[in-house]
N, C-alpha and C positions, 0 to 999 in steps of 0.2 A: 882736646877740642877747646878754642877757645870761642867765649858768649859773641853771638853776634846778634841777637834778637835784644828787644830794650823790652820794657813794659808793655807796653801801648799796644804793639806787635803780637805778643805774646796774647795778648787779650781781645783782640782782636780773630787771634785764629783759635780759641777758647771758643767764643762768640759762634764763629762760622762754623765751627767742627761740631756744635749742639744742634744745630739748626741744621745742620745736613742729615744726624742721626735723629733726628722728629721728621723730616721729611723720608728719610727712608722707614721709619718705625711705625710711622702711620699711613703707610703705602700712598702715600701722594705720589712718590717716585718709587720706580720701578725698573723691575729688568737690572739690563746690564749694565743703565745709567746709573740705577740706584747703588749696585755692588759697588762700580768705581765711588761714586760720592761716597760712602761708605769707607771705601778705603782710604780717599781720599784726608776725608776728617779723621780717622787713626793716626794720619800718618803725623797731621795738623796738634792733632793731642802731643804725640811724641816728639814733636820738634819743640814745641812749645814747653814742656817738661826739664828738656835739656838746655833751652835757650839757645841752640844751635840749628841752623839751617843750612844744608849743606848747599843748596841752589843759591843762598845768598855771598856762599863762599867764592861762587862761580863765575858770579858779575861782580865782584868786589863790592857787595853792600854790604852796610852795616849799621843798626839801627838801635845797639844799643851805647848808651852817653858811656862814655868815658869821665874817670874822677880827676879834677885839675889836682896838682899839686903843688 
């Protein structure tokens, strides 16, 4: 697997993946929204862990810099 996530990205979905589990963890949301967001922000954890996004493989993005040499 090669990184395609940068910084920014990565912290970013850090960000939104905590904020999804205090919205499920403090029952603001609910149901079967709540479970998906929930799964959601795991999944956001483990992409972000790896620095790879396989959905960004898909569309050809790619968000982390590259080193010049």
């Amino acid at each position: 697997m090669k990184k395609n996530m940068g910084n920014a990205d990565r912290m970013i979905r850090i960000l939104l993946a905590v904020v999804m589990a205090v919205l499920y963890f403090t029952n603001t949301v609910t149901g079967t929204f709540g479970i998906v967001l929930l799964v959601l922000a795991g999944v956001f954890v483990l992409t972000s862990l790896v620095s790879f996004c396989p959905l960004y493989t898909l569309i050809g993005l790619n968000t982390c810099k590259t080193k010049k040499q």
